[in-house]
C-alpha positions as CSV (number, residue, x, y, z in Angstrom):
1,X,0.0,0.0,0.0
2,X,1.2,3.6,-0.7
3,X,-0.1,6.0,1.6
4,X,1.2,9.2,2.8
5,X,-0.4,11.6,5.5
6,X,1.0,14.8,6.9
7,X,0.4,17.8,8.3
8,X,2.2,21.1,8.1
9,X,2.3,24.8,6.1
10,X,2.5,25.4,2.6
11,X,5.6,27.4,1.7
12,X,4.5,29.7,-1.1
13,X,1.4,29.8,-3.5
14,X,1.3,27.0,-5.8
15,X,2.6,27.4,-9.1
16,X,0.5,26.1,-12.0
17,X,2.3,23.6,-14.1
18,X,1.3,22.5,-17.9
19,X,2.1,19.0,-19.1
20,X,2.5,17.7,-22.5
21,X,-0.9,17.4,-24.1
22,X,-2.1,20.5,-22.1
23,X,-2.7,18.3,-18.7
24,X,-2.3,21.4,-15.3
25,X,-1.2,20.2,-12.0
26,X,-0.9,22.5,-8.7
27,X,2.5,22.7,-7.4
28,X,3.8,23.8,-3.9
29,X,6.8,22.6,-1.2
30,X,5.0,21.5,2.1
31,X,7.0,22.2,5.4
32,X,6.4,19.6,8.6
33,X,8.2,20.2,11.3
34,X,9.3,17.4,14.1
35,X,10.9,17.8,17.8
36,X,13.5,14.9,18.2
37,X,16.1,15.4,21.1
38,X,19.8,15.1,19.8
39,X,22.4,13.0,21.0
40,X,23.4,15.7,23.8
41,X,19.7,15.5,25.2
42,X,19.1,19.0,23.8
43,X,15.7,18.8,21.9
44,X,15.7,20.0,18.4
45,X,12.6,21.1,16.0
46,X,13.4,19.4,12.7
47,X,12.0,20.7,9.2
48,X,11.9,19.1,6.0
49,X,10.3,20.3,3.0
50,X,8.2,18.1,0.7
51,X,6.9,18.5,-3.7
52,X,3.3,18.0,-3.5
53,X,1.2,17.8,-6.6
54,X,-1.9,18.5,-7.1
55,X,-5.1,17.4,-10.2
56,X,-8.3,18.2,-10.8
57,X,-10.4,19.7,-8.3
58,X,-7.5,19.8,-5.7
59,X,-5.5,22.2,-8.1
60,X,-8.2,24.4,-8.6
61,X,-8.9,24.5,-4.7
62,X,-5.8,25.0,-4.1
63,X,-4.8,27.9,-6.8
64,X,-7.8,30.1,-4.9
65,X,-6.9,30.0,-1.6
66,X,-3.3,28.6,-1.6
67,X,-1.0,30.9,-0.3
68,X,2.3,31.4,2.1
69,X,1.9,29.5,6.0
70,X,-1.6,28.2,5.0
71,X,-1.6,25.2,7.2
72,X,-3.1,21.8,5.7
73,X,-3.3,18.3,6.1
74,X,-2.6,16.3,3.2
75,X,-3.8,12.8,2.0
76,X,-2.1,10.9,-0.7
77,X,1.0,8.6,-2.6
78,X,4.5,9.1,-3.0
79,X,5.4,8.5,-6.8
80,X,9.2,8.4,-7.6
81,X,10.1,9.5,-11.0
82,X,13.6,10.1,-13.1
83,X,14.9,13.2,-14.5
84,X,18.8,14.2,-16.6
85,X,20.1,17.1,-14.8
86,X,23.4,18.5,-16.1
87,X,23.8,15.0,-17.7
88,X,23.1,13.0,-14.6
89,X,19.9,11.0,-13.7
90,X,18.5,11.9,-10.4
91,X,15.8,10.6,-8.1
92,X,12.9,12.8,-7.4
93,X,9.9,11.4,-4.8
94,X,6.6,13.6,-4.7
95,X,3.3,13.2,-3.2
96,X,0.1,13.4,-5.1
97,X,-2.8,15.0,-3.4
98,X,-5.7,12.3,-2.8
99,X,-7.1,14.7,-0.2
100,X,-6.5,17.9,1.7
101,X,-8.3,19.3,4.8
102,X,-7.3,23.1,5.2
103,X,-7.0,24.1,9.0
């Protein structure tokens, strides 16, 4: 099963992306944030940035009221695809939006 869930603030607006064949997708970095303690016992917030996708009604949503620290839950799957960058190939692991609940 591939299921991600997480919860955190969007970065920036999304940005609208075109496809071949004139397919639009919602694009946007979502920030989490975790407390860990480090190995001296001091306890750390942790932030990691994630590409989230978005299609159909989702994009559309998500164009009108998407916008810098929005905070969101979002329901989905990672999908893992390869790109050449300056002649190398390089991993690049998204998340497509299944669902999203705005908070």
């Amino acid at each position: 099963m591939n299921h991600v869930s997480l919860i955190g603030k969007m970065e920036s607006p999304p940005v609208i992306g075109e496809l071949k064949g004139g397919i639009c997708c919602s694009r946007f970095k979502l920030i989490t944030q975790t407390k860990m303690i480090d190995a001296e016992g001091i306890p750390r917030e942790v932030k990691q940035k994630h590409d989230v996708y978005a299609w159909g009604k989702w994009r559309h949503i998500l164009n009108q009221v998407g916008q810098a620290d929005l905070q969101m839950a979002v329901e989905g799957r990672l999908i893992n695809r390869y790109v050449r960058w300056n002649g190398k190939t390089i991993k690049i692991t998204e998340i497509e939006v299944n669902d999203v609940v705005l908070m």
